[in-house]
Backbone bond lengths (Angstrom), bond angles and torsions (degrees), N, CA, C in turn:
res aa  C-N    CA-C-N  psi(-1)  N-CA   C-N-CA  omega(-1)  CA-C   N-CA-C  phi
1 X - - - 1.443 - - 1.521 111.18 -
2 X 1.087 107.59 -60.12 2.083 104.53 162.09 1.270 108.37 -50.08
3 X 1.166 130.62 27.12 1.748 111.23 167.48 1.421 100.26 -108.46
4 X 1.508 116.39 -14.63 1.263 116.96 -154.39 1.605 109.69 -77.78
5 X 1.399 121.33 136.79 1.644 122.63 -151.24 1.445 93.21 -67.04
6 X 1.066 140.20 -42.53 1.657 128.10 -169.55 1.351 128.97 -68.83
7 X 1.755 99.55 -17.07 1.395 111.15 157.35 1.561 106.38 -98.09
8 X 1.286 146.17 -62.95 1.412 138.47 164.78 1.574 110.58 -3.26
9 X 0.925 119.56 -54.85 1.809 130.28 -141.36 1.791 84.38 -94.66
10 X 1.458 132.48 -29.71 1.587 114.36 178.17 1.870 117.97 -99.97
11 X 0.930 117.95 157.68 1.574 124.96 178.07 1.555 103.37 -84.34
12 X 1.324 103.42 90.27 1.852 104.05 158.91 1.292 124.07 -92.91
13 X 1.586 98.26 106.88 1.466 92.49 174.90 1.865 108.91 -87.59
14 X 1.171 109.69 150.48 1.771 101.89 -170.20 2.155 89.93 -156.26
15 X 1.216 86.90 121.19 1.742 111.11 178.09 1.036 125.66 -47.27
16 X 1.826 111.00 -31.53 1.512 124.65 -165.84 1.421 107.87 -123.76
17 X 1.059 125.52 61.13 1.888 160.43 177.81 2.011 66.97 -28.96
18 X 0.706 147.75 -90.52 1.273 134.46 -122.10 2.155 117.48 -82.60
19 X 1.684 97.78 -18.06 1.197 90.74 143.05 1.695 99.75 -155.54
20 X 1.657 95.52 117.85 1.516 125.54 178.71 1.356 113.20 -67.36
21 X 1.566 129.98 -10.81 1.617 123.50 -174.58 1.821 98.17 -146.15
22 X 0.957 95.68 133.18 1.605 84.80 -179.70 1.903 92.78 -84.47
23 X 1.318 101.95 168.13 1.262 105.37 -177.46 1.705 112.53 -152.85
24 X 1.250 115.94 133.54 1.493 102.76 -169.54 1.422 90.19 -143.65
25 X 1.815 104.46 126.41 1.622 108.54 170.84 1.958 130.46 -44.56
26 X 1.216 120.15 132.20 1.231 110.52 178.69 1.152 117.90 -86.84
27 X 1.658 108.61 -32.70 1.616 118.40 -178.73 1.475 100.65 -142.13
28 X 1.520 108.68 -148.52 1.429 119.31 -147.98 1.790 98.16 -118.50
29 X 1.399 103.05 0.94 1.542 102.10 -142.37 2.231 93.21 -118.19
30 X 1.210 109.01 4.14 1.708 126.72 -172.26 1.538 117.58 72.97
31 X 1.633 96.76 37.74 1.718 100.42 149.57 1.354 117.24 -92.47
32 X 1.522 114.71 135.65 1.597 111.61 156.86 1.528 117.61 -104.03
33 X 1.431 96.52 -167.66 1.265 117.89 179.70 1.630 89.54 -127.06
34 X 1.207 108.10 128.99 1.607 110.40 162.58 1.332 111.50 -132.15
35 X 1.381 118.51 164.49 1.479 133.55 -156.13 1.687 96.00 -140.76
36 X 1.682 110.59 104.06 1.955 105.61 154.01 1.076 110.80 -103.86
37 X 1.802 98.92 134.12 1.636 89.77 167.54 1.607 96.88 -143.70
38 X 0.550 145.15 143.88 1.657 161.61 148.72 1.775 112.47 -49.32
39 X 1.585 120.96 162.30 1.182 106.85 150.27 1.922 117.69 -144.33
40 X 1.217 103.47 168.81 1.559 89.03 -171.16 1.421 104.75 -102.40
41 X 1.405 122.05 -178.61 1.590 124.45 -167.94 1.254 100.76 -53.13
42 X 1.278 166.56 36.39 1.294 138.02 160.53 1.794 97.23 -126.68
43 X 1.263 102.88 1.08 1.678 124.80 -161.91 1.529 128.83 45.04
44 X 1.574 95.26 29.18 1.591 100.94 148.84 1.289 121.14 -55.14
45 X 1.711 112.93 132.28 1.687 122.56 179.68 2.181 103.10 -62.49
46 X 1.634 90.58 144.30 1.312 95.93 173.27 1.388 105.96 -145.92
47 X 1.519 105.57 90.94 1.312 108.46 171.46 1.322 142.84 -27.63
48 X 1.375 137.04 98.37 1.402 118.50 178.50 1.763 116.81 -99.49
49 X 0.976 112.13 -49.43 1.693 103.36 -172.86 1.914 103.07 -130.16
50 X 1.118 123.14 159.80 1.311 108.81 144.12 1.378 93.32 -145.51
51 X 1.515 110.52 157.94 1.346 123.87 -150.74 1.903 112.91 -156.42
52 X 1.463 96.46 158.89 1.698 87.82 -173.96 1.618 103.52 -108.28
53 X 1.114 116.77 140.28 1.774 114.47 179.69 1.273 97.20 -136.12
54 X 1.589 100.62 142.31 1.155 124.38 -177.47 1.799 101.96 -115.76
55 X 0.988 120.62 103.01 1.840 127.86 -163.13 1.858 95.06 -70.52
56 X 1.542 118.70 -42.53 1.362 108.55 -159.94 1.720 100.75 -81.39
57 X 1.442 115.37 -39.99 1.439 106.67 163.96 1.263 139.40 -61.49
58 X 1.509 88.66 -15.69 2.028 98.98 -171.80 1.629 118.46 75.44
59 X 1.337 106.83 26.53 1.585 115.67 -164.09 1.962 107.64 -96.37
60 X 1.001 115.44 139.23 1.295 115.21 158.59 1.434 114.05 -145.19
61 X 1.452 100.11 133.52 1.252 112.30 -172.24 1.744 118.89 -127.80
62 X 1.268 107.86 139.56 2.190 101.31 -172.09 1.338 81.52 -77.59
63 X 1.360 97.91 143.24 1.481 111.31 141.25 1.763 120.68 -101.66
64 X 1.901 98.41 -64.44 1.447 92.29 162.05 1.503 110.68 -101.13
65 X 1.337 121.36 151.05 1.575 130.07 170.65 1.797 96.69 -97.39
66 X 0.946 107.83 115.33 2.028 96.84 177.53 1.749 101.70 -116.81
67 X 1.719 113.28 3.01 1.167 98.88 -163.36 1.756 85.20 -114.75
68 X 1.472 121.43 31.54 1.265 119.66 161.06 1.195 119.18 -122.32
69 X 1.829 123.27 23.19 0.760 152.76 169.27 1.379 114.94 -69.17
């Protein structure tokens, strides 16, 4: 999922190096829901995308874009 150019191309800084996207199952079948967000020097959250992935297809898809805001 970090290979993907729309995340590649921005600087995420994220606090918890050990898990960089939160991720929460949608179904039963290995889709998620994932959440990027970055934060700025005071480490207020700044939403950038959240998105649906499908791990066995290899699919990622935007749902929200917040960093075209």
């Amino acid at each position: 999922m970090k290979r993907q150019p729309f995340i590649t191309n921005k600087e995420i800084v994220n606090p918890n190096p050990g898990a960089p996207f939160p991720m929460y199952p949608s179904n039963k079948t290995g889709n998620y829901i994932v959440r990027v967000s970055t934060y700025n020097n005071e480490w207020n959250e700044q939403k950038l995308y959240e998105l649906s992935v499908d791990y066995k297809k290899k699919l990622v898809k935007i749902l929200k874009n917040y960093a075209s805001n």
